[in-house]
N, C-alpha and C positions, 0 to 999 in steps of 0.2 A: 484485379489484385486480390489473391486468398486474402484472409485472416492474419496467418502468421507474418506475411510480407509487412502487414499494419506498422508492424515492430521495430524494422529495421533499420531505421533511421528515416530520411526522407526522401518523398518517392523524386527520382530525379533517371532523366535518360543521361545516355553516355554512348558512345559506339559499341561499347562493351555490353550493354545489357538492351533486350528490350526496350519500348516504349510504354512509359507507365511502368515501369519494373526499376527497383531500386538498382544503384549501380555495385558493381561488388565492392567496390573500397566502403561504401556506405551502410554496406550489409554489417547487420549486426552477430559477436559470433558468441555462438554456441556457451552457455553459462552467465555470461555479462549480466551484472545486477539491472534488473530492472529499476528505474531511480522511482518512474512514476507510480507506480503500483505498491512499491515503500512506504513514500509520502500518503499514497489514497489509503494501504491499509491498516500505513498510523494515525490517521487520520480515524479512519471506522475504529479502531480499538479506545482511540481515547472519548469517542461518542461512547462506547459501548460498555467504557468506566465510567464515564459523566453523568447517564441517564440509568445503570442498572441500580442503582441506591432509591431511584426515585418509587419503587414501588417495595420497595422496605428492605432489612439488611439482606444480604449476600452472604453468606459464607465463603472463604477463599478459596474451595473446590469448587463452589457456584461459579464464581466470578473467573477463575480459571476455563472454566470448562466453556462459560457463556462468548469470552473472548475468540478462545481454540473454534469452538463449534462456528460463531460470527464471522471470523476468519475464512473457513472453507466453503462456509456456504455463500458468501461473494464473493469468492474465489469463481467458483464452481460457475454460479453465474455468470462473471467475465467472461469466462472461459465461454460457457452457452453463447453469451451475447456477442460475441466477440464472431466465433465461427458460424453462427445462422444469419448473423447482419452482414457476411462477407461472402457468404454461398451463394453460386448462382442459382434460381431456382430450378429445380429440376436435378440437378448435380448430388453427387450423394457425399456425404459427410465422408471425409479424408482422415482416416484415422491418423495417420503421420502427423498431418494436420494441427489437427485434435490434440495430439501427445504436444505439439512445440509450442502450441499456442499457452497447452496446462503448464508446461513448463517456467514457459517467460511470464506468467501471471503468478508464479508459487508465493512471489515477496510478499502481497498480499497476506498471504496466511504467514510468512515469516513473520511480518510488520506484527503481528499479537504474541510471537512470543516473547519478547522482552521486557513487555507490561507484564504478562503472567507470570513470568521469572518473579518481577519485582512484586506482586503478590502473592508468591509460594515465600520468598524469602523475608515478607514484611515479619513475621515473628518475632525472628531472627533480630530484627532491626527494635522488637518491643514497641510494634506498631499493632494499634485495633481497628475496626472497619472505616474511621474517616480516615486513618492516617495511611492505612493501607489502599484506597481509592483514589487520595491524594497522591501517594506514591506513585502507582500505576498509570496514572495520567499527566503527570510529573515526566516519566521515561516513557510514555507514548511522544507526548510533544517535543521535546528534545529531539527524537528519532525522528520525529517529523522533517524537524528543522534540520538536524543533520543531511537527511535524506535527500531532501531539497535542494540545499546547498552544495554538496557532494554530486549532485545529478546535473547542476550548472555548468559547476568545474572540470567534469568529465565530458561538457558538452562543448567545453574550449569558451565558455561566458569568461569575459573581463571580473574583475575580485569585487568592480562595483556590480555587477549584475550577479555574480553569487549570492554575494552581501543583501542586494536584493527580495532575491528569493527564499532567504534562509527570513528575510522583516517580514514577508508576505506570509510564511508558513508557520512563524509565529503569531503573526495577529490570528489567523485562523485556527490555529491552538488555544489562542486565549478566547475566542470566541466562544468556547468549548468551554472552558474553564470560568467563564464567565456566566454561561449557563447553569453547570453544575453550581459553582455560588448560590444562584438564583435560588434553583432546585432548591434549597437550605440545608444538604448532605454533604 
């Protein structure tokens, strides 16, 4: 099974498809948000608001930049990890490949721009660097939780098993937000 197959829902035969090869109804299409990749890289942005105060202020084109830049470099890496843990050895990297896998991983670097939004715009709001870190971390975790929750629902989960995983990706946002406390920023 490539890389990009990883993706597609679950590996399952059918007379229609190969063995070990997703079935086409299960096949995922072209654009479809990625839910999990959401969740992971709201997830890494609100780490990436939590702990960047801990080695002294930011500026908000810092913190801007530090999300953006955080974003694509585990992006990038998915992306790596993703296509060399799936390659068989000897076989040579599929640029096609390559491109669907970059594709279906981009949420990732989406998932930081809505924290950044919300510190370009803290000014605006007559917020300074805790309120604006609070901010950011504030719309990272929410996005989490929507992400999550939205990635259930789309997955045909019962409203209690949504409900679920919108409690589970909160507590792990407060996790986050419980450390930043700690931090004392």
């Amino acid at each position: 099974m490539s890389a990009a197959d990883a993706y597609v829902g679950s590996v399952t035969t059918s007379p229609a498809a190969p063995a070990g090869r997703p079935a086409p109804a299960k096949r995922r299409r072209a654009g479809r948000t990625d839910y999990a990749g959401a969740v992971y890289g709201s997830l890494l942005a609100a780490s990436v608001v939590a702990t960047a105060g801990s080695a002294g202020d930011f500026p908000r084109l810092q913190l801007i930049g530090l999300l953006l830049v955080t974003g694509v470099v585990f992006w990038a890496a998915h992306v790596y990890a993703l296509v060399a843990g799936e390659r068989t050895v000897g076989r040579p990297v599929d640029r096609r490949e390559v491109r669907r896998v970059a594709r279906h991983e981009w949420s990732i670097v989406e998932a930081a721009v809505l924290p950044a939004v919300a510190v370009a715009i803290s000014p605006l709001l007559g917020l300074g660097h805790p309120g604006t870190a609070w901010l950011a971390l504030g719309v990272a975790v929410a996005q989490q939780v929507a992400w999550a929750t939205l990635g259930a629902i789309r997955a045909g989960a019962s409203r209690r098993m949504a409900f679920g995983e919108g409690v589970v990706n909160l507590l792990l946002g407060l996790v986050i937000v419980a450390a930043k406390a700690a931090l004392g920023h």
